[in-house]
N, C-alpha and C positions, 0 to 999 in steps of 0.2 A: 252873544245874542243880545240885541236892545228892541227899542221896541218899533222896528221895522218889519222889514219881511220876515215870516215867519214866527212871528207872535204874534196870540190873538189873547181878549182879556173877555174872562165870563165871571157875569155879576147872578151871584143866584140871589134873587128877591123874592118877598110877600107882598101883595099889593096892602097900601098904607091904610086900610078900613080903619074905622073908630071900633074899638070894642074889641078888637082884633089884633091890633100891631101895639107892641111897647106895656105887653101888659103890667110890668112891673113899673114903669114911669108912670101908665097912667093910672095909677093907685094914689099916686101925688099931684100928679098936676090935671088929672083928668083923662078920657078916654079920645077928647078931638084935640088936647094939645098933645100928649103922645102922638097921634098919628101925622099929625105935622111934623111935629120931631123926625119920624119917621120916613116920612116923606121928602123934606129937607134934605134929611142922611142920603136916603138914595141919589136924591139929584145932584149932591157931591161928590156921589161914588162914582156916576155914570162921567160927571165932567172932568174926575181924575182919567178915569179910563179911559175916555175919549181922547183927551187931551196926550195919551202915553203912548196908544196905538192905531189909534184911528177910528172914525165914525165905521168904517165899512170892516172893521177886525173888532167888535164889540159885539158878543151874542148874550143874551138877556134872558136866563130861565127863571120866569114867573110863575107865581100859584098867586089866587085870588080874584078878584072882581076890583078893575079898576074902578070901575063906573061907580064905586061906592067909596072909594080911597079920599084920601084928602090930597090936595094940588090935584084930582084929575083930570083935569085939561090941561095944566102943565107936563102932566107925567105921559100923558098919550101922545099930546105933541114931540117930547123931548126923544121917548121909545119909539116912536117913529122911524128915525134917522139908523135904528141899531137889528139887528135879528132876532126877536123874542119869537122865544118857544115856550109849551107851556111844561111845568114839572113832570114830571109821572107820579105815578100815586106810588103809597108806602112810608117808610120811614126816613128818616134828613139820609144816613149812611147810606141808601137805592139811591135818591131824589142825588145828591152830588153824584153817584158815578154814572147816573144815568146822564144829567147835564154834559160831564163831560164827553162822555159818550156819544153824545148828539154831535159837538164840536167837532171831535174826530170825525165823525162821520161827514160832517157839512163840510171839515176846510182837515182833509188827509193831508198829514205832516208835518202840520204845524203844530207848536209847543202854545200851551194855553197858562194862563195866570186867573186865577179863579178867586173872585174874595165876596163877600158877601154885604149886606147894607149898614151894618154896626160899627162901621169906622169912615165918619167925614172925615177925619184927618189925611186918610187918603190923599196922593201925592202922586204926581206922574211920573214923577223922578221915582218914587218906592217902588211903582210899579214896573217900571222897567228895569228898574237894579234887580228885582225876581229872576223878570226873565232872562239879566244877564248870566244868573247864576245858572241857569239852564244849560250855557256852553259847558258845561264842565262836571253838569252834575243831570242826574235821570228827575229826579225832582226839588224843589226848596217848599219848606214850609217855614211860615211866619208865628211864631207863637200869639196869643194871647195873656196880660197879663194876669188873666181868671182863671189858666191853665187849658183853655181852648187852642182856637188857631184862628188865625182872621184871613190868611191868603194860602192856598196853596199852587204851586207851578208843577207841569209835568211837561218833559219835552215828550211823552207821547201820551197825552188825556184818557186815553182806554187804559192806563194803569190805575186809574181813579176804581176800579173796580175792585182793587185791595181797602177801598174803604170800607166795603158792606160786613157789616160785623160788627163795627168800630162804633163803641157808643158814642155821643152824642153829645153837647151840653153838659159835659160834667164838667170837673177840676183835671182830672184825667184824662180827657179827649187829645192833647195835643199830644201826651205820651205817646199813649196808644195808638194814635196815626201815625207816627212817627216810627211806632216800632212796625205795625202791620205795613208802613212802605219796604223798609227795612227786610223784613219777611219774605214779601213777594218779589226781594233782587234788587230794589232800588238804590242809587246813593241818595242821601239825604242829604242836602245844605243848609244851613240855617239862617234865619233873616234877622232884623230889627220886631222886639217885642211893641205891638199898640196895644191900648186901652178901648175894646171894647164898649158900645155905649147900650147895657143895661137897665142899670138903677141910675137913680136921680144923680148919687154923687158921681158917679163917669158922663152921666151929659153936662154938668156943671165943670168938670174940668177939661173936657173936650173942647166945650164951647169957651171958656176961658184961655186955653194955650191956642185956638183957631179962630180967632175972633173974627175971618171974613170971611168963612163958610155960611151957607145958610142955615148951616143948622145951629151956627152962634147967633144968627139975626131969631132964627125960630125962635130957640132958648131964652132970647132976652125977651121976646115974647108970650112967654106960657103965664101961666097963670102964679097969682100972688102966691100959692104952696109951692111951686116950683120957684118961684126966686127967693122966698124964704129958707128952701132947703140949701140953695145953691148958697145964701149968706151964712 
């Protein structure tokens, strides 16, 4: 499978508000250059995915208020082009299997690659090598090197429903997805580990190994605390 017929890619986002997105970056460099960060990231994430499987096979599960985000007239124009829907309420382990659950429902059959706004380094070519792993396998997850996950693929998205349980944001999370796919009859494939961009030192080396993503042009622009932690 590549990233043709029959794959689709879902980006599950937070709209980029100040005060809101990046809380631990913006404790350093501030609450509106975090959210550019932020914002940045997503619109690297969308043009990877775009670029892997298509403007019309890219569905976009949002929570937030754009109209308070930063880029938001960039970011309404660019989701435009894509299928956004909005989260469900509850907790992140409902919110992904409800996303995918949506997908299923919109486009029956096809296999989804799912990642989230924490990794501009994102890659068309990453993204599709997911999905190739789909031919051979029920699902691939991508670890995190914090011990999260940044992508997961399912060649059928209603299996995302083994995720509810599954905490969240720990050091453990990609275990325990891992194993609860495992559980519920999956094979599991494993991918290339990314660095997550939380704390100031992961957008400093994000934006240094990516240096023509937006979110390295952001970076070079945040604030004097933020290019001090980066030196």
């Amino acid at each position: 499978m590549s990233g043709g017929p029959g794959l689709r890619a879902l980006v599950v986002a937070k709209a980029p508000v100040p005060g809101l997105a990046k809380t631990r970056l913006a404790a350093v460099v501030g609450d509106v250059a975090a959210a550019d960060l932020a914002a940045a990231a997503l619109l690297d994430t969308l043009a990877a995915c775009e670029a892997g499987v298509g403007s019309d096979r890219l569905h976009v599960a949002l929570t937030g208020e754009l109209a308070d985000a930063a880029r938001s007239t960039e970011l309404r124009r660019t989701l435009a082009a894509y299928d956004v829907f909005e989260q469900c309420a509850g907790g992140f382990d409902r919110r992904l299997a409800h996303a995918h659950g949506e997908v299923a429902r919109r486009a029956p059959g096809d296999a989804v690659v799912q990642v989230g706004m924490d990794t501009p380094q994102l890659t068309a070519h990453l993204l599709t090598g997911l999905g190739e792993a789909l031919a051979v396998h029920d699902a691939v997850l991508a670890p995190a090197d914090d011990g999260g996950w940044w992508a997961l693929g399912l060649r059928d998205p209603r299996a995302a429903e083994a995720l509810v349980g599954v905490p969240m944001s720990t050091g453990e999370t990609g275990a325990m997805t891992r194993a609860a796919l495992e559980r519920a009859g999956l094979s599991v494939a494993g991918a290339p580990a990314l660095r997550d961009v939380d704390e100031v030192d992961d957008a400093a080396a994000v934006a240094a190994g990516h240096p023509h993503t937006r979110f390295a042009r952001a970076w070079a622009a945040t604030s004097p605390a933020g290019r001090r932690a980066e030196a």
